[in-house]
N, C-alpha and C positions, 0 to 999 in steps of 0.2 A: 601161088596164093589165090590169083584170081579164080583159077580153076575150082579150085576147093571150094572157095568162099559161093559161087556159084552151085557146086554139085550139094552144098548141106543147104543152104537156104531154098533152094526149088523143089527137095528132096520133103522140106521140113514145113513148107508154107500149101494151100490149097487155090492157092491164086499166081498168076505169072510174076517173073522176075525176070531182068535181063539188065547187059551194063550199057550203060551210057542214050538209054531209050526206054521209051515202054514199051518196044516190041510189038509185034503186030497184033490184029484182031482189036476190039472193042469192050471184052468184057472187065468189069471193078468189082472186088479190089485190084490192083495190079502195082507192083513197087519196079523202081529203075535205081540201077546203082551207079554213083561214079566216084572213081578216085580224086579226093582234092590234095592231095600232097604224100609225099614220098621220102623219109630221109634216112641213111643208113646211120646206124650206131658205130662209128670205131672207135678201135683200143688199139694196143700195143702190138696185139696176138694175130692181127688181122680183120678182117673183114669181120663185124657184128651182124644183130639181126636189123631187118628192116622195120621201119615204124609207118606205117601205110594209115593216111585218113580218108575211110570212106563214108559216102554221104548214101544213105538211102532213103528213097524219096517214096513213103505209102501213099494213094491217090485213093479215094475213092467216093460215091456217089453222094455219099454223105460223108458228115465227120465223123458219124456214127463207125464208119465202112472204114475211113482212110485210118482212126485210132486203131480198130481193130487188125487191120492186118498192119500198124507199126507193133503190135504187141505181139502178135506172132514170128516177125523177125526178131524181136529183145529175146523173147523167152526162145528164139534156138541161138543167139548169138553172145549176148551181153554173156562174159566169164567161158567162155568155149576156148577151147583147148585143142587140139587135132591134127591131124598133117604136117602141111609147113606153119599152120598157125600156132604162135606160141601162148597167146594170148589175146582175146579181142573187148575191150571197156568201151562201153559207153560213155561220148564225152558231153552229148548236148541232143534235146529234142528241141523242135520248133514246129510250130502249126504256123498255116498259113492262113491271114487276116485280110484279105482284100473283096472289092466288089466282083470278081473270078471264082468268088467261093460260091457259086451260084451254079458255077458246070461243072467245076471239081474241085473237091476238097485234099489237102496236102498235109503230110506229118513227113517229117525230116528228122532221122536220127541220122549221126555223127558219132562214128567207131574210130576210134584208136587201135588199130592190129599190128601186133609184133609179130613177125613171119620171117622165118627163113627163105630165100631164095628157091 
């Protein structure tokens, strides 16, 4: 899944992406993803799908910069369907409100993906 989830959003966005950092270089917009939780579905039958929440983090110079590229990750992700993913929903955005909003601005979407292994 991670692989996936990395080759369609860098494939689909005009700005970097990477997990668990912003990855090298300097330039904004730039988003960083990390997984906050992981938990398998079982049944009877065996092993289910996985329900993975990932958080992505858009930054950029303004909030003008950091909204627009959170809406370019929604609009290739929110309802996507593909590979191992079986489905990925939007579960929560959040801006970030602090005196830090002066050197970079932040939008955090929150996906719910069901993935196969």
């Amino acid at each position: 899944m991670e692989e996936h989830l990395y080759t369609l959003l860098s494939g689909a966005v005009s700005f970097p992406i990477a997990w668990g950092t912003l990855g090298s270089g300097t330039s904004l917009p730039r988003a960083a993803m990390f997984r906050t939780s992981g938990v398998r579905d079982m049944h009877m039958g065996g092993l289910g799908l996985m329900e993975t929440r990932v958080q992505i983090d858009c930054y950029g110079a303004t909030y003008a910069e950091a909204i627009g590229a959170s809406r370019g990750i929604r609009g290739t992700l929110e309802g996507y369907k593909g590979g191992p993913i079986q489905g990925a929903f939007l579960d929560s955005v959040r801006d970030q409100f602090t005196d830090d909003a002066d050197l970079l601005h932040r939008v955090s979407l929150t996906f719910s993906i069901w993935h196969r292994d």
